[in-house]
N, C-alpha and C positions, 0 to 999 in steps of 0.2 A: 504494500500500500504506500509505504513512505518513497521508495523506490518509484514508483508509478507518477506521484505529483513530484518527487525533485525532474524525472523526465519529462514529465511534461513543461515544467516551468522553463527548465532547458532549453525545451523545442519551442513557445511562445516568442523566452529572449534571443535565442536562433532567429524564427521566421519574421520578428519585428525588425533586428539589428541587420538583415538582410535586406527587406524593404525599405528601409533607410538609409543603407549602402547608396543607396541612387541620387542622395541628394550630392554625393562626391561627383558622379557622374555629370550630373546639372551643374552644380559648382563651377566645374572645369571648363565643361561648353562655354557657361555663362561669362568665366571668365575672358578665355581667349579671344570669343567674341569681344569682347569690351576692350582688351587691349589693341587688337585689330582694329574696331572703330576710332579709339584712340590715337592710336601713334601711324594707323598708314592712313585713316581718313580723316583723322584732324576732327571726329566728330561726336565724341562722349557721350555716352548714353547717363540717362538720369538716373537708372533704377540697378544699373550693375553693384556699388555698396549695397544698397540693401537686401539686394539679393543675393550676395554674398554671404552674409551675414544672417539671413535667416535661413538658408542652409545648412550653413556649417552648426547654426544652434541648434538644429532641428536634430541634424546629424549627434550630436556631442549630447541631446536630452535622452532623446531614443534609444541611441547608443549604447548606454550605462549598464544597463540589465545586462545588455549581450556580454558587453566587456568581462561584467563579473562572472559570467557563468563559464566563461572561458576562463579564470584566474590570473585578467591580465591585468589587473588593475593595480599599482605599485606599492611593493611593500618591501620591507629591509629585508631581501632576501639573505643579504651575506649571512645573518645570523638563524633565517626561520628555516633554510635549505639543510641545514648540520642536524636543526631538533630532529627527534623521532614522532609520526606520526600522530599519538595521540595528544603531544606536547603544542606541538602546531595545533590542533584542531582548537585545544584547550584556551589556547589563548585567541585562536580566530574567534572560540564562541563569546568570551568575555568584552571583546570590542566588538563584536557586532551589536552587544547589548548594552554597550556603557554607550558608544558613540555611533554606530550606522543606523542603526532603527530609530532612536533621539534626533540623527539628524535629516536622514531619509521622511521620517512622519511628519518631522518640523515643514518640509518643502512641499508636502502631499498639502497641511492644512492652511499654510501661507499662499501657496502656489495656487489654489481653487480659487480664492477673492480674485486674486490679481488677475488670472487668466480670467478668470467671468467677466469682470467690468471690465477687461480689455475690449473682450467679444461685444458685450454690449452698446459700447463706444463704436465700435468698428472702425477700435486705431489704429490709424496710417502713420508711416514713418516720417519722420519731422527730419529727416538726414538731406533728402532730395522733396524737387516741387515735383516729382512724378504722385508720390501719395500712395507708396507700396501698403498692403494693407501687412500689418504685424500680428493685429489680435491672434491668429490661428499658431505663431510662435510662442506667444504669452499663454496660449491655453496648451502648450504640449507639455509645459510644467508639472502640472501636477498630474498628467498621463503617466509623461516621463518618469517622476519620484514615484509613481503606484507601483508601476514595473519592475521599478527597482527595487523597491519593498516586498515585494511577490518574492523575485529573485534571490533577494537576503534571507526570507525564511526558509528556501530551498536551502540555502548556503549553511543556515542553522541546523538543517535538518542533516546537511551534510557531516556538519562537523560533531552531531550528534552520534550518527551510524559511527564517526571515524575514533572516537570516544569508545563506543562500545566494540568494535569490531577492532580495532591497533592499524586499520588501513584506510587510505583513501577511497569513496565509491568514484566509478570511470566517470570521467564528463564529456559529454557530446565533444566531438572535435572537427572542424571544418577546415581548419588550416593549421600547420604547424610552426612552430619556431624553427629560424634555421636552426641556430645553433643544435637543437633539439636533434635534429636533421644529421646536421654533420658529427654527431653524438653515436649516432646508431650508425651512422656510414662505416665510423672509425671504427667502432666495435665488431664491426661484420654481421649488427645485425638486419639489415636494410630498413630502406624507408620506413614500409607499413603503409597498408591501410587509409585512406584518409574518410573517414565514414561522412 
């Protein structure tokens, strides 16, 4: 059962942090474009900042759950890579609850006002006279912070099995570190897999 919703939360911040992959995609177009109109046609667009910019936040709100479900989010590995198992988990469990879920919920219940009366307004960005509308970046906030409160309790749940069990459960994987990589090459174990 515990096994079946950390999977699925898994596969949620997977098929979210994929679908918002695309905003890198728009990003890029959007940018080249604008330096092209820029510098070879002398003719700058108004709405390229702002579109820039709720991208990339949209991307970096979204984002988060996936990050964490993947364990890429940064932490002093030099010291948590040496602990054993249940040592790591012990302490992942005590800051998920002194400060990830305190400040995760803090953003879920601050984040709903703000995003709401954004929407209500149907505020436009005050950067350019184009009048990009923003509200729909202001309201991914407290989307964003749910997702990643979903995810942290998977994370709990994680480090609960790994408490009782001395091991880590597998986590969905969609891309590898090189290093990772060139880890298993050097050992002769090969790549692997990328499920």
């Amino acid at each position: 059962m515990i096994n079946r919703f950390i999977y699925g939360v898994d596969l949620l911040s997977r098929t979210v942090g994929h679908a918002f992959a695309w905003c890198i995609i728009i990003l890029t177009f959007g940018t080249c474009y604008e330096v092209f109109m820029r510098y070879v046609l002398n003719d700058p667009t108004s709405w390229a900042f702002d579109m820039s910019y709720i991208m990339y936040g949209a991307l970096f709100f979204m984002a988060g759950a996936y990050t964490l479900s993947r364990g890429g989010h940064v932490r002093g590995d030099v010291f948590y890579r040496m602990w054993r198992p249940r040592t790591q988990a012990g302490v992942e469990l005590v800051l998920y609850v002194l400060f990830f879920f305190p400040g995760v919920l803090a953003l879920v219940i601050a984040g709903w006002p703000y995003g709401f009366e954004s929407f209500k307004l149907r505020e436009v960005s005050v950067n350019s006279p184009a009048g990009v509308p923003i509200w729909q970046l202001k309201f991914l906030i407290p989307f964003g912070a749910a997702l990643l409160a979903l995810q942290g309790v998977a994370e709990l749940l994680r480090c609960v099995q790994c408490l009782r069990d001395g091991r880590w459960a597998p986590r969905l994987h969609d891309v590898e570190e090189l290093d990772e990589v060139l880890v298993k090459q050097h050992s002769g174990q090969g790549v692997g897999d990328v499920k």
